[in-house]
NUKEVEX-900940 format. One record per atom (N, C-alpha, C): atom name; x, y, z. Coordinates in Angstrom, 1 decimal, padded with zeros to 4 digits. Example, Ala and Ser with C-alpha at 12.3 -4.5 7.8 and 13.67 -1.06 7.14 Angstrom:
% residues 2
<site 'N'; <013.2; -005.7; 007.8>>;
<site 'CA'; <012.3; -004.5; 007.8>>;
<site 'C'; <013.2; -003.3; 007.8>>;
<site 'N'; <012.8; -002.2; 007.1>>;
<site 'CA'; <013.7; -001.1; 007.1>>;
<site 'C'; <012.9; 000.0; 007.9>>;
This chain:
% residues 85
<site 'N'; <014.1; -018.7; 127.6>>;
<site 'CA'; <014.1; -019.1; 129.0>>;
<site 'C'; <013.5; -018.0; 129.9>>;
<site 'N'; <014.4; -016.7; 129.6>>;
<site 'CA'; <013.6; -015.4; 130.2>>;
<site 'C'; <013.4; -014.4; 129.7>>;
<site 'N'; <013.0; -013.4; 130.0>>;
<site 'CA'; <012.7; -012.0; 129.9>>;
<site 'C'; <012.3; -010.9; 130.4>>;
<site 'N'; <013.1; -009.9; 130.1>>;
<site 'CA'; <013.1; -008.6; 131.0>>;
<site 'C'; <012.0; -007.4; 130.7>>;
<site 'N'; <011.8; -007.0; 131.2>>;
<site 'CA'; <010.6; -005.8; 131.3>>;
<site 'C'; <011.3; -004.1; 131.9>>;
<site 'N'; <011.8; -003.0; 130.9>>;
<site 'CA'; <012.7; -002.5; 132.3>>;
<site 'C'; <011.4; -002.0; 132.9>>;
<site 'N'; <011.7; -001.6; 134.1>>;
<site 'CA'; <011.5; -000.3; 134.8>>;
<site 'C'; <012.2; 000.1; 136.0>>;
<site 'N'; <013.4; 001.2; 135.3>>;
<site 'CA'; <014.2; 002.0; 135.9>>;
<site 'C'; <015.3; 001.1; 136.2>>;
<site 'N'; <015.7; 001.6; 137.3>>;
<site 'CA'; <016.8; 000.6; 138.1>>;
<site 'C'; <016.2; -000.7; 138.3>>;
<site 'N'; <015.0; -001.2; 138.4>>;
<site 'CA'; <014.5; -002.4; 139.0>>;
<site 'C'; <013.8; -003.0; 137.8>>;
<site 'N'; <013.7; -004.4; 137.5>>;
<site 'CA'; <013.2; -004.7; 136.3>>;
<site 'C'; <012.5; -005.9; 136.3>>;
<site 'N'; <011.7; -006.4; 136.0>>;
<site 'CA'; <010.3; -007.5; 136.1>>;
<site 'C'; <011.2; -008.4; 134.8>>;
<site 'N'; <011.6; -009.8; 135.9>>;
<site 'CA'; <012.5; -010.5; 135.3>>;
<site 'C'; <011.2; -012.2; 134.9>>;
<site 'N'; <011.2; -012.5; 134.0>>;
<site 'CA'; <010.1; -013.6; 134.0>>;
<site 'C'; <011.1; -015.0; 133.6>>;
<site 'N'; <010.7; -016.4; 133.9>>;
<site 'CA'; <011.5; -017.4; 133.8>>;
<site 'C'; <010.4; -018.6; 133.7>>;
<site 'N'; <010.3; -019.5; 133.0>>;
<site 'CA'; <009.8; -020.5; 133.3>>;
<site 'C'; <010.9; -021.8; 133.8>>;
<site 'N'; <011.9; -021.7; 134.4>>;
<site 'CA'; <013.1; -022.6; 134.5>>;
<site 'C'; <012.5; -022.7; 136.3>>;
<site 'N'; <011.8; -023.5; 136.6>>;
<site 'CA'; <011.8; -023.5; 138.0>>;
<site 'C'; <013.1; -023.5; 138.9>>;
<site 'N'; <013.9; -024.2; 138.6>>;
<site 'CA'; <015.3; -024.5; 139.4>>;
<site 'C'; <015.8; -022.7; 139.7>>;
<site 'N'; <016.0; -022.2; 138.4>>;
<site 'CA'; <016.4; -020.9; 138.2>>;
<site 'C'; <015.5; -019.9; 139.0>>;
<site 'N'; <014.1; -020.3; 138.9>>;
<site 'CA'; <013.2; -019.5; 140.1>>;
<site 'C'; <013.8; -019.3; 141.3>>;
<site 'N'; <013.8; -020.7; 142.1>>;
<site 'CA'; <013.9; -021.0; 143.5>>;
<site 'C'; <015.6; -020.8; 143.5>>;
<site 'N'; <016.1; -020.9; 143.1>>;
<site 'CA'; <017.7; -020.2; 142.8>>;
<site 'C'; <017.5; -018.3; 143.4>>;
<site 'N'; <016.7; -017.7; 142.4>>;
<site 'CA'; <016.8; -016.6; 142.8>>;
<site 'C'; <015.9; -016.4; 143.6>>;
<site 'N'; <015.0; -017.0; 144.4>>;
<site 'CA'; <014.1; -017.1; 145.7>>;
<site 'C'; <015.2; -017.1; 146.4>>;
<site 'N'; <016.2; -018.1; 146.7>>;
<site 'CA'; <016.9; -018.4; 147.5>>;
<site 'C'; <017.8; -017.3; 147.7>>;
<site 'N'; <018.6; -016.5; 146.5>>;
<site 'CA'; <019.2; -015.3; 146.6>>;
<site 'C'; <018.5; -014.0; 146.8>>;
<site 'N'; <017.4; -014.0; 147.4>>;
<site 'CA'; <016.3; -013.0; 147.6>>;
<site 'C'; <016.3; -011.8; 146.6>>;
<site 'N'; <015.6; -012.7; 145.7>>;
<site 'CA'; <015.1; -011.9; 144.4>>;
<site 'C'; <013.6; -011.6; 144.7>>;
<site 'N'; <013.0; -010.5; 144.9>>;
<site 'CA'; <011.7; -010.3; 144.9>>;
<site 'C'; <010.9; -010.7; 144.3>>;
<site 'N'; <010.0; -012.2; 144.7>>;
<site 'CA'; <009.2; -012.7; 143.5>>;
<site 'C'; <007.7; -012.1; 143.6>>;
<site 'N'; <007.3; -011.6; 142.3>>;
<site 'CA'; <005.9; -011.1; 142.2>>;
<site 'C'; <005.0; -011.7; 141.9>>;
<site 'N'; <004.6; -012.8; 142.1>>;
<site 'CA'; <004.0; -014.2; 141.4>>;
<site 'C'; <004.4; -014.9; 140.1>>;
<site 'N'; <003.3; -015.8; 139.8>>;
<site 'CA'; <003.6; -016.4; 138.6>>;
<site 'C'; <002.0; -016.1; 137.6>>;
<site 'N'; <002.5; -016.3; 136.5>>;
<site 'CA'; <001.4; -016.2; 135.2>>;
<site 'C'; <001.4; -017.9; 134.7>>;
<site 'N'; <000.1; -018.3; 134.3>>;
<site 'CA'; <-000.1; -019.5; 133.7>>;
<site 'C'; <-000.8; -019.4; 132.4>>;
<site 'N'; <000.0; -019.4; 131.3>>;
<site 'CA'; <-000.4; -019.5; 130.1>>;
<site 'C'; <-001.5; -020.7; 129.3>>;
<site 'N'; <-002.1; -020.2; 128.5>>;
<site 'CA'; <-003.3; -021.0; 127.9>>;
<site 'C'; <-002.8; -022.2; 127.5>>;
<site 'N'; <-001.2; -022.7; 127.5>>;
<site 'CA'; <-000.7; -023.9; 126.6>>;
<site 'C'; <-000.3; -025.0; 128.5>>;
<site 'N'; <-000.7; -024.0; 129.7>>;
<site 'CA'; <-000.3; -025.2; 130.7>>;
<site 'C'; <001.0; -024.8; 131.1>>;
<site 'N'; <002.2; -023.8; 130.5>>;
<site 'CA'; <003.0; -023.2; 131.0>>;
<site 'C'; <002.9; -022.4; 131.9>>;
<site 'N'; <003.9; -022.6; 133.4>>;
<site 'CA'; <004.1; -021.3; 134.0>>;
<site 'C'; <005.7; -020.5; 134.1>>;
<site 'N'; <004.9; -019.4; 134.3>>;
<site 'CA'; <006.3; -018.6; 134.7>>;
<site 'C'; <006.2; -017.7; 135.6>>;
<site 'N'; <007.1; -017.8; 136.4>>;
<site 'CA'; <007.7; -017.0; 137.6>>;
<site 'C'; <008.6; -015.6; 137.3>>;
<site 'N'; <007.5; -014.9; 137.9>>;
<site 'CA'; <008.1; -013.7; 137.8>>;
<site 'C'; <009.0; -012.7; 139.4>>;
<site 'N'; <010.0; -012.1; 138.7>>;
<site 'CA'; <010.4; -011.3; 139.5>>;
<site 'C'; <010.9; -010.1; 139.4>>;
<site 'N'; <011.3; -009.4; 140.4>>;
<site 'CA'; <011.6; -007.7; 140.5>>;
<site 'C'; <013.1; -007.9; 141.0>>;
<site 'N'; <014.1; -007.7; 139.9>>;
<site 'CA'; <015.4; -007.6; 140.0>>;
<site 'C'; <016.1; -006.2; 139.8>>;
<site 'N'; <017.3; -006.1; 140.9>>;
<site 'CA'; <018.2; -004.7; 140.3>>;
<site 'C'; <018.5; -005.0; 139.0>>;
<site 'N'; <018.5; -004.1; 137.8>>;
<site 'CA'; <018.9; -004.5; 136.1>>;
<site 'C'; <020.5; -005.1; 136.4>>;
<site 'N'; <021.3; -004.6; 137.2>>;
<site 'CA'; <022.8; -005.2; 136.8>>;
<site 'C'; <022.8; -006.3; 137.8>>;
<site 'N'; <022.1; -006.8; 138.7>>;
<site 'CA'; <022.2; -007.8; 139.2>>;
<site 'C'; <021.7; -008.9; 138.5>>;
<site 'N'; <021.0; -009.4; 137.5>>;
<site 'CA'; <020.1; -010.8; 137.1>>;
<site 'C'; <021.0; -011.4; 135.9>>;
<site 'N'; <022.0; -010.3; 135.2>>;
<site 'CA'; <022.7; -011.5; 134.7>>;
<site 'C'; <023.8; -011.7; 135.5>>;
<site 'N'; <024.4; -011.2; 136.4>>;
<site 'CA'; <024.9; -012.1; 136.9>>;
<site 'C'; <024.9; -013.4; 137.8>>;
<site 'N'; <023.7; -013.7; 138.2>>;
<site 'CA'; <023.1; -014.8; 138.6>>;
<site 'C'; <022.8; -015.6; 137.9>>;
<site 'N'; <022.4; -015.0; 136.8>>;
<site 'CA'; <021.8; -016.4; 135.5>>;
<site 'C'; <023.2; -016.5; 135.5>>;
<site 'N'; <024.5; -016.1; 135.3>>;
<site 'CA'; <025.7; -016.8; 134.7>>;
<site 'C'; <026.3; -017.4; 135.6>>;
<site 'N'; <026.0; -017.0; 137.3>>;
<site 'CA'; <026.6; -017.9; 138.1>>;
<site 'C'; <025.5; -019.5; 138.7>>;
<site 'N'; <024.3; -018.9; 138.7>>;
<site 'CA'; <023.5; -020.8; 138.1>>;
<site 'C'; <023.6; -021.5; 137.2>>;
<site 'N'; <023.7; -020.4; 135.9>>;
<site 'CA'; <024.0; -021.6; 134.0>>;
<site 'C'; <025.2; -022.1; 134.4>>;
<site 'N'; <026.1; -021.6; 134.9>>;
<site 'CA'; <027.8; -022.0; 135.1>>;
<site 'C'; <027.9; -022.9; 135.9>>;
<site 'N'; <027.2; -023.3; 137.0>>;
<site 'CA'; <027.6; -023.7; 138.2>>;
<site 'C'; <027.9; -023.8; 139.5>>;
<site 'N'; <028.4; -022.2; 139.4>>;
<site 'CA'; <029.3; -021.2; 140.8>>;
<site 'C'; <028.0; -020.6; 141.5>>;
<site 'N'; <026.5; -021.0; 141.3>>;
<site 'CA'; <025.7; -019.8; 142.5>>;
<site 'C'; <025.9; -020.3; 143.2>>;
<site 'N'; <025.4; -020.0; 144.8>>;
<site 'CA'; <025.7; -020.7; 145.9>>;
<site 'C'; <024.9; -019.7; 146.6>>;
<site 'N'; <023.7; -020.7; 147.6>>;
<site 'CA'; <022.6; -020.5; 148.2>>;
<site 'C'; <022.4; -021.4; 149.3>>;
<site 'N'; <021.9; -020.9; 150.0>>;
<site 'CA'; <021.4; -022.0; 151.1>>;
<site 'C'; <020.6; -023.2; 151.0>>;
<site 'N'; <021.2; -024.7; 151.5>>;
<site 'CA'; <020.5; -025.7; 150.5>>;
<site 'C'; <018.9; -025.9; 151.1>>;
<site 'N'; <018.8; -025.8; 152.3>>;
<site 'CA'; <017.6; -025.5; 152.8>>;
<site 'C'; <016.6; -024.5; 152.1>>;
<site 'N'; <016.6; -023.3; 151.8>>;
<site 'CA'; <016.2; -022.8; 151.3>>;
<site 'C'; <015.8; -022.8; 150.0>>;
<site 'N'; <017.1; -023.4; 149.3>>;
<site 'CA'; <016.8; -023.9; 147.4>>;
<site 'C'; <015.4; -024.9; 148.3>>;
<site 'N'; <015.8; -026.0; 148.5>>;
<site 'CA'; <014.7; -027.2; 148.5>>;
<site 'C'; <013.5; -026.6; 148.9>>;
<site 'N'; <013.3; -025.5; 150.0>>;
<site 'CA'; <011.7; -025.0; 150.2>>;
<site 'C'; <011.4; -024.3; 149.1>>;
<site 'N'; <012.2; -023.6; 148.5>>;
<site 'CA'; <011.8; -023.0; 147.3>>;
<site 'C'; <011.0; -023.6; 146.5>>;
<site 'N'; <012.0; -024.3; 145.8>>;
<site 'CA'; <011.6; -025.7; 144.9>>;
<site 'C'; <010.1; -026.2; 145.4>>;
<site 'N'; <009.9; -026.1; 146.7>>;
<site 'CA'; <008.6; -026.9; 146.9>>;
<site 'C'; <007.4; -025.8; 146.9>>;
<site 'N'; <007.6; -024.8; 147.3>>;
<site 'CA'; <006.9; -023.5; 147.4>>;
<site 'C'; <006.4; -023.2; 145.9>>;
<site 'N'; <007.2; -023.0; 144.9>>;
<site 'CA'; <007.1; -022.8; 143.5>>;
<site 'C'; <006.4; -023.8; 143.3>>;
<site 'N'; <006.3; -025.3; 143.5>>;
<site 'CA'; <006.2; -026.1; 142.7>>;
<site 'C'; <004.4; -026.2; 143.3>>;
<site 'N'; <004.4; -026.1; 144.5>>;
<site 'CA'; <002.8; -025.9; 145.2>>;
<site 'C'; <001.9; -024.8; 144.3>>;
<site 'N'; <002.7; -023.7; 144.0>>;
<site 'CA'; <001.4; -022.6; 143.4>>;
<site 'C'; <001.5; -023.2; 142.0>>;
<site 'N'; <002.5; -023.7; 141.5>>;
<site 'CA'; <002.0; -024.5; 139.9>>;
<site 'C'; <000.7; -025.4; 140.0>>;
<site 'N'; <000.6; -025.7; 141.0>>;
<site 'CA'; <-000.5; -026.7; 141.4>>;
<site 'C'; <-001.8; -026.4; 141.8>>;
<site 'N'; <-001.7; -025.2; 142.1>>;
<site 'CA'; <-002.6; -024.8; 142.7>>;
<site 'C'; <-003.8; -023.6; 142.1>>;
C-alpha cells in the first residue's frame, strides 16, 4: 500500500490508497506530488516526520483519524483532479 524513503528526520512517504492520501492532506502532511506508473497506477507522494506516519496509518486503518470533513472531501477531489489530469 506504501512506502518509505528515509531522509533524516523527514521521510518521502508514497501511497496509492487515495482515501489515505487526502486523509493525510487533510492532517497536513506535505504532499510532493504524485508519480503515474506505466501500468495506469498512481501514487501520491509525501514528506512526513519518520515517527509521525505510522501513527496516522494506524489511526485511519483503525478508524480513530479525525480531520476536517470539508477538507477530507476537497482533498478527495483535488487528488482525484491530478489523476486526471
Amino acid at each position: 500500500m506504501g512506502e518509505g524513503i528515509d531522509k533524516g528526520t523527514q521521510k518521502t512517504y508514497r501511497t496509492s490508497d487515495l482515501y489515505f492520501g487526502a486523509f493525510l492532506c487533510s492532517s497536513r502532511a506535505n504532499f510532493q506530488g504524485i508519480e503515474k506508473k506505466e501500468d495506469g497506477k498512481i501514487i501520491f507522494i509525501f514528506l512526513v516526520k519518520e515517527d509521525e506516519i505510522e501513527k496516522k496509518k494506524d489511526l485511519f486503518f483503525k478508524g480513530y483519524g479525525t480531520v476536517n470533513a470539508y477538507r477530507f472531501v476537497d482533498n478527495i477531489r483535488r487528488l482525484k483532479s491530478l489523476c486526471h489530469s
